[in-house]
PDB file of N, CA, C and O in Angstrom:
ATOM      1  N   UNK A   1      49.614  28.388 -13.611  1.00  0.00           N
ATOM      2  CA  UNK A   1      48.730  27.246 -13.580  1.00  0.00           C
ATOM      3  C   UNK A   1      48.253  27.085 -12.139  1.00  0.00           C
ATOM      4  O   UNK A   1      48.976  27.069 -11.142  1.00  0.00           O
ATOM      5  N   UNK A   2      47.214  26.993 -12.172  1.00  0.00           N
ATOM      6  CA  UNK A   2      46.697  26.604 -10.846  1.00  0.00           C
ATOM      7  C   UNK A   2      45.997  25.125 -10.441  1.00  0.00           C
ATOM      8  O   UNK A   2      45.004  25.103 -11.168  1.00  0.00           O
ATOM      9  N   UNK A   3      46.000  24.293  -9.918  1.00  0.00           N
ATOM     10  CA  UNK A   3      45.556  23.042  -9.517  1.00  0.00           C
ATOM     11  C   UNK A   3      44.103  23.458  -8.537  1.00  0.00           C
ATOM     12  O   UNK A   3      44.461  24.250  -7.665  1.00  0.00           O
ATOM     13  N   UNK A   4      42.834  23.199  -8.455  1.00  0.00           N
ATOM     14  CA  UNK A   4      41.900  23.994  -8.081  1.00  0.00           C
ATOM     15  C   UNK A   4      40.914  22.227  -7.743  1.00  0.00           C
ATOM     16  O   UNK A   4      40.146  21.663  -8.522  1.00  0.00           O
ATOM     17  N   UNK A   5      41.294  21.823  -6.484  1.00  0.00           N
ATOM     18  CA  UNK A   5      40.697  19.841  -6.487  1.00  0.00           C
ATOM     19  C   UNK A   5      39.476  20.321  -5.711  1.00  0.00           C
ATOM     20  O   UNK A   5      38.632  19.435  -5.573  1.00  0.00           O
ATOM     21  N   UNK A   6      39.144  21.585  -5.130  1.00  0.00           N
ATOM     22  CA  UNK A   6      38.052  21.857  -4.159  1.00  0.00           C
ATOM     23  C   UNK A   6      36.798  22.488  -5.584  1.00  0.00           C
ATOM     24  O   UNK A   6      35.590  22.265  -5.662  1.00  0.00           O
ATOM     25  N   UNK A   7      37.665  23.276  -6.503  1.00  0.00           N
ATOM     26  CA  UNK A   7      37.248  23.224  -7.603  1.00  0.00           C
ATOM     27  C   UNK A   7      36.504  24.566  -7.077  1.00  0.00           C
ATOM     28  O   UNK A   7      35.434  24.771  -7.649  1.00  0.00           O
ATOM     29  N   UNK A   8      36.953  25.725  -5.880  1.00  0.00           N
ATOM     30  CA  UNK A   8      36.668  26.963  -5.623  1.00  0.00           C
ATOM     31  C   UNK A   8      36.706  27.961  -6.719  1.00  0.00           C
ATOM     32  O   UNK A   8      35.694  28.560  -7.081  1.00  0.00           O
ATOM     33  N   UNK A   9      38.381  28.214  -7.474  1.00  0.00           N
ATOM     34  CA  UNK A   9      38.362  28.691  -8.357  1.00  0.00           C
ATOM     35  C   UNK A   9      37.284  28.837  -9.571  1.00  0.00           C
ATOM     36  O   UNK A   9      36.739  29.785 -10.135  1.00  0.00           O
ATOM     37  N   UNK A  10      37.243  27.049  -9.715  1.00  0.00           N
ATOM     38  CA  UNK A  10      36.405  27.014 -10.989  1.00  0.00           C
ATOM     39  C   UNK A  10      35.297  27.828 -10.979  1.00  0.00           C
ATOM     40  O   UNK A  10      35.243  28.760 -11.782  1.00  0.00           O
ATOM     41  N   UNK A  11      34.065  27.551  -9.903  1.00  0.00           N
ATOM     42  CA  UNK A  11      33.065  27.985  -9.553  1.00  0.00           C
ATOM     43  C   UNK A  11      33.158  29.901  -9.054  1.00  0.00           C
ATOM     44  O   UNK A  11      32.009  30.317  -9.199  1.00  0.00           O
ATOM     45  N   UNK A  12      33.856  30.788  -8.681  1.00  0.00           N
ATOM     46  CA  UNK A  12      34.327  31.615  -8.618  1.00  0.00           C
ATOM     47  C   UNK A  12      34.742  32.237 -10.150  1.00  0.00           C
ATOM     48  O   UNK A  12      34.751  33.461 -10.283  1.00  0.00           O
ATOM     49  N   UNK A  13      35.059  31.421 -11.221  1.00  0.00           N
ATOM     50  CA  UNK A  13      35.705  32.646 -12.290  1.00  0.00           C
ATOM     51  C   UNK A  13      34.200  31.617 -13.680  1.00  0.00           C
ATOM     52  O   UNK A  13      34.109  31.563 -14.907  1.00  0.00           O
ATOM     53  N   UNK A  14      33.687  31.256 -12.966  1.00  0.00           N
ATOM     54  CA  UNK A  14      32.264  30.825 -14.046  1.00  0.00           C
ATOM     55  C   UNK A  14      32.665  29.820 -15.117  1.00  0.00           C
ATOM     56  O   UNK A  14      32.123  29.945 -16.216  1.00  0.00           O
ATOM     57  N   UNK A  15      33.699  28.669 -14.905  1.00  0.00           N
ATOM     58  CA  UNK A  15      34.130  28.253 -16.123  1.00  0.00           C
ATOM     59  C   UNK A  15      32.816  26.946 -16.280  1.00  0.00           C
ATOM     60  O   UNK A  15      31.950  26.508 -15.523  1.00  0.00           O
ATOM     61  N   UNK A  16      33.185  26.704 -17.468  1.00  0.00           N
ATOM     62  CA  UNK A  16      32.049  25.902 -18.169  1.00  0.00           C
ATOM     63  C   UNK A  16      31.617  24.655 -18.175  1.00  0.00           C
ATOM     64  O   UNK A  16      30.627  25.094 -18.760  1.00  0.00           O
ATOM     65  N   UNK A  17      31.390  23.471 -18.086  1.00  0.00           N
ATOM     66  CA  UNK A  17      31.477  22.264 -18.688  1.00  0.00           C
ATOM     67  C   UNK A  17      31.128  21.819 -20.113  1.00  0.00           C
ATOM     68  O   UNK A  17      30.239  22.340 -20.787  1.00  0.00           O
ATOM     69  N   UNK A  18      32.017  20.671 -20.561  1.00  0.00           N
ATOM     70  CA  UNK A  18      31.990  20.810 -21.895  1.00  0.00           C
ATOM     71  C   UNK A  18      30.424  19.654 -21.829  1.00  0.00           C
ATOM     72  O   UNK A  18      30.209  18.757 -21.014  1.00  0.00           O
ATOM     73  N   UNK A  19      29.423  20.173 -23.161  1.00  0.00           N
ATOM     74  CA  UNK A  19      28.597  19.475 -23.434  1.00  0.00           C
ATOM     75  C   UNK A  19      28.705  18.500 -24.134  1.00  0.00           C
ATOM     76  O   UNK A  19      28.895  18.760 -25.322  1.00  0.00           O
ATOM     77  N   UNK A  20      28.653  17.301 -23.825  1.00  0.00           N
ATOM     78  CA  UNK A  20      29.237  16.174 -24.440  1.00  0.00           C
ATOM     79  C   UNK A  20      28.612  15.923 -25.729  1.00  0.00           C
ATOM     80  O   UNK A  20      29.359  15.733 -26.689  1.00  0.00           O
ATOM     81  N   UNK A  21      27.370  15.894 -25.891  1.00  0.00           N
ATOM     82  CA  UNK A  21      26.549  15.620 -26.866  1.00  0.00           C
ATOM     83  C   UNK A  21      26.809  16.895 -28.395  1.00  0.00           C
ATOM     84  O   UNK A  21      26.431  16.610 -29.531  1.00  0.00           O
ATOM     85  N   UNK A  22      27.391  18.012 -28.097  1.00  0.00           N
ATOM     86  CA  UNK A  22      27.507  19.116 -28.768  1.00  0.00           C
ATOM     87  C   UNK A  22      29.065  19.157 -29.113  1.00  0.00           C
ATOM     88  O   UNK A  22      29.481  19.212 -30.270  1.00  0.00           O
ATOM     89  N   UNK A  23      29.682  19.133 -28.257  1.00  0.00           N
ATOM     90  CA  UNK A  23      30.803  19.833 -28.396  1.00  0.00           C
ATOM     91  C   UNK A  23      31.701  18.559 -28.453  1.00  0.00           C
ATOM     92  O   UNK A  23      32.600  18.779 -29.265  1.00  0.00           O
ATOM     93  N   UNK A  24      31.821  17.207 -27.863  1.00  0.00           N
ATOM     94  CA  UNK A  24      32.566  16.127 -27.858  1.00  0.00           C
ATOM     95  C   UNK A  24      32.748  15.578 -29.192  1.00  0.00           C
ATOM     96  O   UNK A  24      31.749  15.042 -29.672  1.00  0.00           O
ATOM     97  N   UNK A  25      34.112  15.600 -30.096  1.00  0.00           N
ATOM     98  CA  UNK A  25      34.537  15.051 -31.339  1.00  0.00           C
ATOM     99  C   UNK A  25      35.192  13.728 -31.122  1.00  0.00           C
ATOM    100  O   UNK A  25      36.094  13.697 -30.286  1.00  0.00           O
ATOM    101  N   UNK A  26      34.899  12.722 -31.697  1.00  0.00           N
ATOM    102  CA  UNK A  26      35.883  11.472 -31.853  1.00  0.00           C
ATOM    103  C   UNK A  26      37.195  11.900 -31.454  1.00  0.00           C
ATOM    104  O   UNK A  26      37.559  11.367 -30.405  1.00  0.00           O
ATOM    105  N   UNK A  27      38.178  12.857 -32.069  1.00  0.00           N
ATOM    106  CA  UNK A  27      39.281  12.753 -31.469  1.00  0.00           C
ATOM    107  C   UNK A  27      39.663  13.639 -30.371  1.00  0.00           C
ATOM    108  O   UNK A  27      40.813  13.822 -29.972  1.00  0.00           O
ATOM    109  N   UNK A  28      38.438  14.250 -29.854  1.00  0.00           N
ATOM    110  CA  UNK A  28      39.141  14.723 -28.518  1.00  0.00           C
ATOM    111  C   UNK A  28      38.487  13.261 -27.465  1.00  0.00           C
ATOM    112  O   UNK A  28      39.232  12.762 -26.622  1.00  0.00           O
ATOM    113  N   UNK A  29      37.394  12.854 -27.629  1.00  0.00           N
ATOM    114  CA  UNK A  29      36.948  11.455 -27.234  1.00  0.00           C
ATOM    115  C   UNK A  29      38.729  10.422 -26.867  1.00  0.00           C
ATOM    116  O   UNK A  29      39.137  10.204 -25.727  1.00  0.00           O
ATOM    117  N   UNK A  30      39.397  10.009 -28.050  1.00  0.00           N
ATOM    118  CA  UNK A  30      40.451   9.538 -28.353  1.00  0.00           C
ATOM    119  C   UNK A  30      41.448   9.714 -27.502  1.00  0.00           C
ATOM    120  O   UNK A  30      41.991   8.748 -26.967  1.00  0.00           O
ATOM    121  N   UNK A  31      41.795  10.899 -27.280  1.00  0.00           N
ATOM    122  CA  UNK A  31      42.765  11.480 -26.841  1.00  0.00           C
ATOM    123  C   UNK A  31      42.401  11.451 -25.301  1.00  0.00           C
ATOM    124  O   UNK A  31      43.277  11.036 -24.542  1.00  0.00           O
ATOM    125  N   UNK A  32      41.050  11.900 -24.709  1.00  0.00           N
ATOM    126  CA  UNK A  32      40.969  11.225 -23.200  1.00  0.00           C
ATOM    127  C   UNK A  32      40.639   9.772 -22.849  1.00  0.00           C
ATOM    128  O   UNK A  32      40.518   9.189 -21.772  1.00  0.00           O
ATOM    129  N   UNK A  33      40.511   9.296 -24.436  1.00  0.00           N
ATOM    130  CA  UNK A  33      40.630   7.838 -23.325  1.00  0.00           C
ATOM    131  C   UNK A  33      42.254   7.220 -23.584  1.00  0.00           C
ATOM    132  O   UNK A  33      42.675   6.321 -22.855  1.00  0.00           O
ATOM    133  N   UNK A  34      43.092   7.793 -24.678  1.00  0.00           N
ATOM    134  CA  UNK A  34      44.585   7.664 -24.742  1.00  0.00           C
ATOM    135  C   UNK A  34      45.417   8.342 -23.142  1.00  0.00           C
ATOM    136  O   UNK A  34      46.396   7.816 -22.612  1.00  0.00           O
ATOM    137  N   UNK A  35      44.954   9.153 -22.818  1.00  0.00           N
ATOM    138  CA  UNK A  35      45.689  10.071 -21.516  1.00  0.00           C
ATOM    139  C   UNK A  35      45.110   9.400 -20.625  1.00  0.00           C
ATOM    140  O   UNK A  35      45.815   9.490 -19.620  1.00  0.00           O
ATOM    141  N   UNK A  36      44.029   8.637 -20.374  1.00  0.00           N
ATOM    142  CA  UNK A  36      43.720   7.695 -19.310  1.00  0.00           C
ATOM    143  C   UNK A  36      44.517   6.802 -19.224  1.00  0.00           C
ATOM    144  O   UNK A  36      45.205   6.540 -18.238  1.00  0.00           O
ATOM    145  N   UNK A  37      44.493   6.105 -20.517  1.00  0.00           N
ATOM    146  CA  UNK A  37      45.529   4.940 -20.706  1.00  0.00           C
ATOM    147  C   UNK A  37      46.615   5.350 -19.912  1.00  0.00           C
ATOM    148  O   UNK A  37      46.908   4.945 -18.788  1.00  0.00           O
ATOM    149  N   UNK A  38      47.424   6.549 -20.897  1.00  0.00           N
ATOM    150  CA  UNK A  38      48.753   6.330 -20.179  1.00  0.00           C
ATOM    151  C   UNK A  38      49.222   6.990 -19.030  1.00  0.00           C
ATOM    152  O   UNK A  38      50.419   7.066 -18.755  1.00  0.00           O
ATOM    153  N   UNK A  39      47.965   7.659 -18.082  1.00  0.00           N
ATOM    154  CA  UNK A  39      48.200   8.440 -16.813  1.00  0.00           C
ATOM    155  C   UNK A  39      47.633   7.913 -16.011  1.00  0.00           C
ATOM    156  O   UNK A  39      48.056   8.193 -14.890  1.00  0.00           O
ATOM    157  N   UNK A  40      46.522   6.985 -16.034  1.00  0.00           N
ATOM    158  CA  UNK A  40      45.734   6.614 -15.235  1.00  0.00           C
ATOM    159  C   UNK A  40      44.938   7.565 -15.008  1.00  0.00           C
ATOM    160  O   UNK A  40      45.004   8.541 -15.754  1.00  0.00           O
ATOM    161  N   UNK A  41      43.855   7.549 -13.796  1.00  0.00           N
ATOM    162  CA  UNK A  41      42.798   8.512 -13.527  1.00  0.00           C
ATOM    163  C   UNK A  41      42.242   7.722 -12.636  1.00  0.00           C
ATOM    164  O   UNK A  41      42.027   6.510 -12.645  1.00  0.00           O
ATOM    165  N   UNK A  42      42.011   8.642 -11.777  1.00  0.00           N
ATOM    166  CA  UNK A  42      41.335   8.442 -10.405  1.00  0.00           C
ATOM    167  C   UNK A  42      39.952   8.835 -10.258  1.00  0.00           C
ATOM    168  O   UNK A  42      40.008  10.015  -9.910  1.00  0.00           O
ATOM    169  N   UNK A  43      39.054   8.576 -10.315  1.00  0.00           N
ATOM    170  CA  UNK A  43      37.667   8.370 -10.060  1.00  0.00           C
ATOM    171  C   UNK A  43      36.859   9.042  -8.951  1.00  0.00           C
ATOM    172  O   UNK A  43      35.811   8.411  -8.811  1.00  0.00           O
ATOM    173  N   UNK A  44      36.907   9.701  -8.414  1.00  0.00           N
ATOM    174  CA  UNK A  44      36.388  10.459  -7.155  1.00  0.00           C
ATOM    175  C   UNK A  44      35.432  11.222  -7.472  1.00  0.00           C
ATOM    176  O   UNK A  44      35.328  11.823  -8.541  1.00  0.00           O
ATOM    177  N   UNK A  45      34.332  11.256  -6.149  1.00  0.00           N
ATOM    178  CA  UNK A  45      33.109  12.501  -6.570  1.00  0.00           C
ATOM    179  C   UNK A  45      33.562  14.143  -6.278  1.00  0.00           C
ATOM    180  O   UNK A  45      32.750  15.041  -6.058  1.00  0.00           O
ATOM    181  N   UNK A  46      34.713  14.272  -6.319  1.00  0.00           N
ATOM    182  CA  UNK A  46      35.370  15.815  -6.520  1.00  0.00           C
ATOM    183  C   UNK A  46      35.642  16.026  -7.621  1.00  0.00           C
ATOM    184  O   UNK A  46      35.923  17.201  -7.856  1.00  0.00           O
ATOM    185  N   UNK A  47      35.689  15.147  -8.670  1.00  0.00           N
ATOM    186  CA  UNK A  47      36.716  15.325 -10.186  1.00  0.00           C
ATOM    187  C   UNK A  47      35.378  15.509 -11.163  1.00  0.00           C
ATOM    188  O   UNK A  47      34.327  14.899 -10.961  1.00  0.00           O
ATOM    189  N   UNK A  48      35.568  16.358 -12.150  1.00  0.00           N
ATOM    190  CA  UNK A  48      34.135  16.542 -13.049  1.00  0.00           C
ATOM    191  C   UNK A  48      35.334  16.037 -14.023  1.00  0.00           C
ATOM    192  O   UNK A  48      36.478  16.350 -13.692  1.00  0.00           O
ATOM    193  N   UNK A  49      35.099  15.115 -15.446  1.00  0.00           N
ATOM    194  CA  UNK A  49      36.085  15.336 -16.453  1.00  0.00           C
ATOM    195  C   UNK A  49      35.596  16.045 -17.551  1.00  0.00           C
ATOM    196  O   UNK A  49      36.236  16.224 -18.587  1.00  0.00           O
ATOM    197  N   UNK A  50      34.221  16.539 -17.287  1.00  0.00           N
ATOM    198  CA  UNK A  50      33.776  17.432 -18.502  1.00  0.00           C
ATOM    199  C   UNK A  50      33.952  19.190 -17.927  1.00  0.00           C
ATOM    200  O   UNK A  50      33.424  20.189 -18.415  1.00  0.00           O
ATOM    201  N   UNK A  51      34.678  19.109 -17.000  1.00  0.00           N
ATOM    202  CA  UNK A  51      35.348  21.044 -16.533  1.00  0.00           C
ATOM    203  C   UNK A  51      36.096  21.039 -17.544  1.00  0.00           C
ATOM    204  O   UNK A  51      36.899  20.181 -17.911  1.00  0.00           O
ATOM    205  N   UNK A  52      35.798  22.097 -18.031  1.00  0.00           N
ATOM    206  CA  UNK A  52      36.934  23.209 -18.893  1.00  0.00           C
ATOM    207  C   UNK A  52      37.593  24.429 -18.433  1.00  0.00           C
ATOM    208  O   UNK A  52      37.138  25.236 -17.623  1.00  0.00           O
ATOM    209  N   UNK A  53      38.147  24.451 -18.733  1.00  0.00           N
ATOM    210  CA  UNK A  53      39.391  25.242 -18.026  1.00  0.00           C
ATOM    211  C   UNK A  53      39.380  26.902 -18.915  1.00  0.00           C
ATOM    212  O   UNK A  53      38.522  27.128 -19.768  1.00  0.00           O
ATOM    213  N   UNK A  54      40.310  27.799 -18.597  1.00  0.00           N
ATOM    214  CA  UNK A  54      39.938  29.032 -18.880  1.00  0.00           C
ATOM    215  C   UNK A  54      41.767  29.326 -18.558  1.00  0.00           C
ATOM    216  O   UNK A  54      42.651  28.722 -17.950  1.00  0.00           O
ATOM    217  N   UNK A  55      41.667  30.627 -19.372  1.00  0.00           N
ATOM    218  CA  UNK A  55      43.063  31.478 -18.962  1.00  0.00           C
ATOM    219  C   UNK A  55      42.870  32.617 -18.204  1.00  0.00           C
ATOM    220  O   UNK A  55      41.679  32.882 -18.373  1.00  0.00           O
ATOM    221  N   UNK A  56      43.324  33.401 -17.505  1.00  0.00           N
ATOM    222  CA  UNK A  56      43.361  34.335 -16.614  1.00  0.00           C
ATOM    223  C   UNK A  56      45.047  35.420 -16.734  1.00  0.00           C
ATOM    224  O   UNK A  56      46.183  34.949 -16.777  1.00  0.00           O
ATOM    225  N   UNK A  57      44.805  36.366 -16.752  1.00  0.00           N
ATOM    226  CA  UNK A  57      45.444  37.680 -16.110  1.00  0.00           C
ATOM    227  C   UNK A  57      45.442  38.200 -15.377  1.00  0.00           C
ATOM    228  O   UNK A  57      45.435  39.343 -15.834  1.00  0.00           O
ATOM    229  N   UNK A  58      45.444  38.284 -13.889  1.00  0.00           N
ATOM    230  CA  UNK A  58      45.338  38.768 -12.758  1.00  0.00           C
ATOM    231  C   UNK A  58      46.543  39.584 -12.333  1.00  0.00           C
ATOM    232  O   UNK A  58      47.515  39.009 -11.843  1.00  0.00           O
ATOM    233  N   UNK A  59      46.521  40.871 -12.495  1.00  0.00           N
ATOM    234  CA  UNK A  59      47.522  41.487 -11.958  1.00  0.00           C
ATOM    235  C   UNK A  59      47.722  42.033 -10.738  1.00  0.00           C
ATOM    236  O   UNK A  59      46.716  42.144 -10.037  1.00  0.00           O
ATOM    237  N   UNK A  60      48.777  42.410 -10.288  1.00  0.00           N
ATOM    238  CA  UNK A  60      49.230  42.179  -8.537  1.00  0.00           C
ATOM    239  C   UNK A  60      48.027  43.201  -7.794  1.00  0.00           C
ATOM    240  O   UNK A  60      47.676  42.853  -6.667  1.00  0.00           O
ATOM    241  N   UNK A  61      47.589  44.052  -8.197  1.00  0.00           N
ATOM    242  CA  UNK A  61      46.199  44.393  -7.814  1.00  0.00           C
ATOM    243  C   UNK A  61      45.307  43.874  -7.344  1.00  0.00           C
ATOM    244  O   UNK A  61      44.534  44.363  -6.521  1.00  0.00           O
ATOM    245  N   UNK A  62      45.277  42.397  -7.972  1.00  0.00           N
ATOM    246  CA  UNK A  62      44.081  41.589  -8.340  1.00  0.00           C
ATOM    247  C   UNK A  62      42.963  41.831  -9.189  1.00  0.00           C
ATOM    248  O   UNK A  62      41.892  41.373  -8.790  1.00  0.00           O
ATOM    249  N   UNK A  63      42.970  42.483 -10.331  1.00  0.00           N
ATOM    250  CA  UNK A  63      42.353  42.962 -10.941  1.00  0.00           C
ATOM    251  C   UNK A  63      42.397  42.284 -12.258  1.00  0.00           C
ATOM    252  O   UNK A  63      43.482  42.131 -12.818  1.00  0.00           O
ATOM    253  N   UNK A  64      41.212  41.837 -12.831  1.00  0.00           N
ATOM    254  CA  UNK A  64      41.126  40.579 -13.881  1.00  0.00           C
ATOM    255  C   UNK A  64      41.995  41.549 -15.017  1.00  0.00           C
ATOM    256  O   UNK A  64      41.647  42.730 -15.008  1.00  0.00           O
ATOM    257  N   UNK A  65      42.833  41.269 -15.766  1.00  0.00           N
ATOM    258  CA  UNK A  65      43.345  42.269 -16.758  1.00  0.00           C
ATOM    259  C   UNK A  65      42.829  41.034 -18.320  1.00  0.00           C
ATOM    260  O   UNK A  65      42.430  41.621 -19.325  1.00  0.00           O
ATOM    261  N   UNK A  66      42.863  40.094 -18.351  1.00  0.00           N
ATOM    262  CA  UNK A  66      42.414  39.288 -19.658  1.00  0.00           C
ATOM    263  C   UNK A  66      41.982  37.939 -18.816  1.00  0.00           C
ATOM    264  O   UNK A  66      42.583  37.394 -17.891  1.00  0.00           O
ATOM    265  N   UNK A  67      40.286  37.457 -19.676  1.00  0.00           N
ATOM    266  CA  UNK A  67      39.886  36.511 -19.108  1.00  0.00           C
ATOM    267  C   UNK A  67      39.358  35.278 -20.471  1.00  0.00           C
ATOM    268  O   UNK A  67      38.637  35.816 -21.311  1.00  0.00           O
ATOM    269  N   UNK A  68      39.529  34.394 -20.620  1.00  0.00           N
ATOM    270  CA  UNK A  68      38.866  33.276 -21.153  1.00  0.00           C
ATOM    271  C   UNK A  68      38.311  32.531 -20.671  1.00  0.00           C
ATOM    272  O   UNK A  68      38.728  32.208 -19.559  1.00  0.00           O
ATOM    273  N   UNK A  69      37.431  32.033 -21.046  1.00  0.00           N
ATOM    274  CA  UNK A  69      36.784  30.837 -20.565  1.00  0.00           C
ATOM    275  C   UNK A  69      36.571  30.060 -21.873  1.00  0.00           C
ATOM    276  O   UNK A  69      36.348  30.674 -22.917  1.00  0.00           O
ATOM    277  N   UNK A  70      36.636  28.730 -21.834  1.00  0.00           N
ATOM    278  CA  UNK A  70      36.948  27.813 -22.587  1.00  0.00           C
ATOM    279  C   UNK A  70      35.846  27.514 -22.960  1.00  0.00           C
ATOM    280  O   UNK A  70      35.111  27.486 -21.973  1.00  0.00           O
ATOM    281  N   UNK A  71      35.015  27.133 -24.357  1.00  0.00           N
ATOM    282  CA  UNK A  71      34.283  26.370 -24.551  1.00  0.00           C
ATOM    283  C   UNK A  71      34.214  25.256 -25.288  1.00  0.00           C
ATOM    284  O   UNK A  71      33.263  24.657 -25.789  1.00  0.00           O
ATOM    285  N   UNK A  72      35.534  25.045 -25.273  1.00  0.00           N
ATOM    286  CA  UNK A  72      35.205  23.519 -25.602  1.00  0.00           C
ATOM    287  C   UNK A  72      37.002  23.434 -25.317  1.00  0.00           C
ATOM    288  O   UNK A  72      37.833  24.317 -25.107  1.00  0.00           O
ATOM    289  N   UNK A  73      37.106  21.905 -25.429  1.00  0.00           N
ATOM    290  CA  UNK A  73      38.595  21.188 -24.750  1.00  0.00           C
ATOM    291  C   UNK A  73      40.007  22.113 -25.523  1.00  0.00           C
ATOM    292  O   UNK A  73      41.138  22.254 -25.059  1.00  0.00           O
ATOM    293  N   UNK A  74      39.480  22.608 -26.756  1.00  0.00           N
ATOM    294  CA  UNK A  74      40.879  22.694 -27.482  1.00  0.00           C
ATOM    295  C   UNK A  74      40.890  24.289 -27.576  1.00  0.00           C
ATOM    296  O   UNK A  74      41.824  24.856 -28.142  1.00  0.00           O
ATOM    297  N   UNK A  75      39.881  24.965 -27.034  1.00  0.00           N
ATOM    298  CA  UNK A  75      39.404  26.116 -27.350  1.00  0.00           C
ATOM    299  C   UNK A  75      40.905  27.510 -26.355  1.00  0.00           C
ATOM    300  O   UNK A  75      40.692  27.774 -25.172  1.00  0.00           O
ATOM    301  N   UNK A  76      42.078  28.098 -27.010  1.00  0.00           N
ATOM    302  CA  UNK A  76      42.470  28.336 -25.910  1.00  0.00           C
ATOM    303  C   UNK A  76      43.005  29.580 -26.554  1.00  0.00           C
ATOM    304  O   UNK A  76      43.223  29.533 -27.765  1.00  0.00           O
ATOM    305  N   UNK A  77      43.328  31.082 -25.659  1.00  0.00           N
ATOM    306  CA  UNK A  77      43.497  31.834 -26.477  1.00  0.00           C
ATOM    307  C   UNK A  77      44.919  32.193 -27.252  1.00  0.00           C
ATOM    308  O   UNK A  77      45.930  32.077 -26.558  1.00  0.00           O
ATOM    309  N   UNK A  78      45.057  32.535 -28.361  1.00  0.00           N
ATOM    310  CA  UNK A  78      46.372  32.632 -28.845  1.00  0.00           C
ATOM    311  C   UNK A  78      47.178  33.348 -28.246  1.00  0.00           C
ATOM    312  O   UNK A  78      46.839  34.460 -27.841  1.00  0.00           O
ATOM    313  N   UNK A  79      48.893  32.668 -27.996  1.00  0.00           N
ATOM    314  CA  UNK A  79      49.688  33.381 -27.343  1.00  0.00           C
ATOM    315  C   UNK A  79      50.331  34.977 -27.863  1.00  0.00           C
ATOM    316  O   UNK A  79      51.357  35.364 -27.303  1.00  0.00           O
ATOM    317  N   UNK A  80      49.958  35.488 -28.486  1.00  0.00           N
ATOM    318  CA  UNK A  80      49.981  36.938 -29.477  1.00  0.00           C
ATOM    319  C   UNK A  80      49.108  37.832 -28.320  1.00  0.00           C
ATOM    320  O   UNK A  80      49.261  39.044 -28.168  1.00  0.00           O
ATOM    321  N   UNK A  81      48.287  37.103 -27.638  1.00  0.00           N
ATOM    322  CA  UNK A  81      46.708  37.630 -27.074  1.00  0.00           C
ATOM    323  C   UNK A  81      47.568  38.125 -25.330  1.00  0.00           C
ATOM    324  O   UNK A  81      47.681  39.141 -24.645  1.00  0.00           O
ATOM    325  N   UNK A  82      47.926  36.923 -25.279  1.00  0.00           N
ATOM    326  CA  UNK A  82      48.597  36.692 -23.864  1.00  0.00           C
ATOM    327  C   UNK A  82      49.746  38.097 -23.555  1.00  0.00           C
ATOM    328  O   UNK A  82      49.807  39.049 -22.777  1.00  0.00           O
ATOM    329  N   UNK A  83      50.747  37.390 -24.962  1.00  0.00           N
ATOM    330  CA  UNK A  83      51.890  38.775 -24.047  1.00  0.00           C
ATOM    331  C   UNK A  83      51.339  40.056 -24.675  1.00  0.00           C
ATOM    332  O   UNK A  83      51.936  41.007 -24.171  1.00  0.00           O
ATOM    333  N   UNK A  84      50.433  40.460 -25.581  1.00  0.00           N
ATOM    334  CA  UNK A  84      49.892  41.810 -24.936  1.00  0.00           C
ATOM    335  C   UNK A  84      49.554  42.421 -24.017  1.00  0.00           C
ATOM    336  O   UNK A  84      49.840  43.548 -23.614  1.00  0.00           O
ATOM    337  N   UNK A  85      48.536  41.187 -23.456  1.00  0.00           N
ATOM    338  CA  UNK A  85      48.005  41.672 -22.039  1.00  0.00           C
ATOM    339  C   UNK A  85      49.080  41.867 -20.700  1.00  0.00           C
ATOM    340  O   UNK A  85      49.090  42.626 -19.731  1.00  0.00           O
ATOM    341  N   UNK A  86      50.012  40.718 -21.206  1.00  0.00           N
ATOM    342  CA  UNK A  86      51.097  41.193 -19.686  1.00  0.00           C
ATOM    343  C   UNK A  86      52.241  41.871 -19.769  1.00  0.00           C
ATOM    344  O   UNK A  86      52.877  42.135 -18.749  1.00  0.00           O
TER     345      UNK A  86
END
């Protein structure tokens, strides 16, 4: 997992933002304003809350070995997918 607040990564491996109007369902709606509730959230012009996130394989090479990119919040690849690749 990587924490990425400069948001270098993001912009570097092409990940997406989710389109709200397309891709936003009532209960993923639900569920970020439930995780607001109970985490709070901080408001800053560094934070996008419509970034989506992606999985990565990078092996000690540095060489992308499996890449996702997310298109939409719940979108993530199956773990069957994962320990093949590593």
């Amino acid at each position: 997992m990587l924490a990425d607040p400069r948001r270098s990564a993001y912009t570097a491996y092409s990940l997406l933002n989710m389109d709200l109007k397309r891709r936003a369902s009532f209960a993923q709606l639900k569920h970020t304003v439930q995780a607001t509730i109970a985490h709070g959230a901080a408001i800053s012009r560094d934070q996008d809350m419509r970034q989506l996130g992606g999985v990565f394989v990078v092996g000690t090479d540095g060489v992308i070995r499996f890449a996702h990119r997310s298109a939409q919040v719940d979108d993530v690849p199956q773990p069957r997918q994962l320990i093949a690749v590593v």
